[in-house]
N, C-alpha and C positions, 0 to 999 in steps of 0.2 A: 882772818884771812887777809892777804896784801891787795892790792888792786887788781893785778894781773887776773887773778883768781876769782876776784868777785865778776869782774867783766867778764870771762868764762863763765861763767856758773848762772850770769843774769841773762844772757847773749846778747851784752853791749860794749862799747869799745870802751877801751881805759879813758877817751877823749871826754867822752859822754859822764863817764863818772866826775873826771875832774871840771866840768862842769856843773854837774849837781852840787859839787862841793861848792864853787864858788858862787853859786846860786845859793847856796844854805839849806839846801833839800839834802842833804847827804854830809853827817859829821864824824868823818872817822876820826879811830885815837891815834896818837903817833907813837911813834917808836922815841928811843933814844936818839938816835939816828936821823929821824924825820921821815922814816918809812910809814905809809899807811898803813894802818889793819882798821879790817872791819868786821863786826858781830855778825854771826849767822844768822840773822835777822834784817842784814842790810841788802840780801838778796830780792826778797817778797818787798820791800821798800825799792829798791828801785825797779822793780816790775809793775808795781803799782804807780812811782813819777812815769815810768813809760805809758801805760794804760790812758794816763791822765794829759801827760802829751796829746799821745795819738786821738784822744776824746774833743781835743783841741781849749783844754784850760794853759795859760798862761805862767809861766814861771812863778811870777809876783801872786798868782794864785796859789798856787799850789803852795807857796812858802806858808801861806795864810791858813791853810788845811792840813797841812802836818800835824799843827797841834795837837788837831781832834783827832785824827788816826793815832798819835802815839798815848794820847790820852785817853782817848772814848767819851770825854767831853766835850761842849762847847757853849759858847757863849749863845746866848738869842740871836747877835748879827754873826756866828760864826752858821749857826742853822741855818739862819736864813740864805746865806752863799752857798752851802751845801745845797740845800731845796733846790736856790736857784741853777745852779748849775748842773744838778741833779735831771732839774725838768729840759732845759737847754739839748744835753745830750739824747732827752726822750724825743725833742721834736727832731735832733738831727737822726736819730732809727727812722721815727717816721719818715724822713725824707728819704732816707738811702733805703730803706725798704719799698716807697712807692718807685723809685729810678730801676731797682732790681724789679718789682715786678712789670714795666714798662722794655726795658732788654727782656724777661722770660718772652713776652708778649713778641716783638720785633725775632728773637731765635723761632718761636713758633710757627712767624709767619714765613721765613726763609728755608725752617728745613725742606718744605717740599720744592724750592728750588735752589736746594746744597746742591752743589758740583761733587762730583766723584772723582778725586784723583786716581788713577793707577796708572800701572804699565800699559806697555802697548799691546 
C-alpha cells in the first residue's frame, strides 16, 4: 500500500509516517519511481510505534525493541529493557489510576452541589 493509505488505515498523518521512517522504526520498499509502498503488516507496526509513543518510550528506544517484536527474540540486555520498560509503564497505571480514583472521589463530592442548567 503507498503512504497515503497506510496513514488512512493507521489513523496517522503521512508526517508522522515519514518520521518513523527517518527514525528507522518504519522501512518501506520503493518503487521504481521512489514512491513508497508498504506490507500489510506495516499497519499493527505503526499502531504498536504509537501505543509506545503514547506509553512514553523514546524513539532511540523503540528502535532498540523492534528487533525483538519482528523477531520474538532477544538478547538478555534486550530483556532486560523490555522488563524495564515494561514495569515503568506499570507504575505509570498505578499513578493514573490512583489520580482517576482521586477526580471519581472530587465528582462525588460535587454532585450534590451540581448546578442545574435550564430554561427559564
Amino acid at each position: 500500500m503507498r503512504i497515503g493509505e497506510l496513514a488512512a488505515r493507521a489513523g496517522v498523518s503521512v508526517r508522522a509516517l515519514r518520521y518513523y521512517e527517518e527514525q528507522r522504526l518504519l522501512t518501506p520498499a520503493r518503487s521504481a519511481s521512489g514512491q513508497r509502498h508498504y506490507a500489510d503488516g506495516a499497519v499493527g507496526r505503526v499502531r504498536l510505534i504509537q501505543q509506545l509513543y503514547a506509553a512514553g518510550l523514546p524513539s532511540r528506544t523503540i528502535v532498540q525493541l523492534m528487533p525483538c517484536v519482528d523477531t520474538g527474540t532477544a538478547t538478555p540486555a534486550m530483556r532486560e529493557l523490555l522488563l524495564s520498560e515494561r514495569d515503568r509503564i506499570e507504575r505509570q497505571i498505578g499513578e493514573l489510576t490512583d489520580a482517576r480514583d482521586r477526580l471519581d472521589v472530587v465528582i462525588a463530592g460535587t454532585e450534590a452541589n451540581a448546578c442545574v442548567s435550564g430554561g427559564s
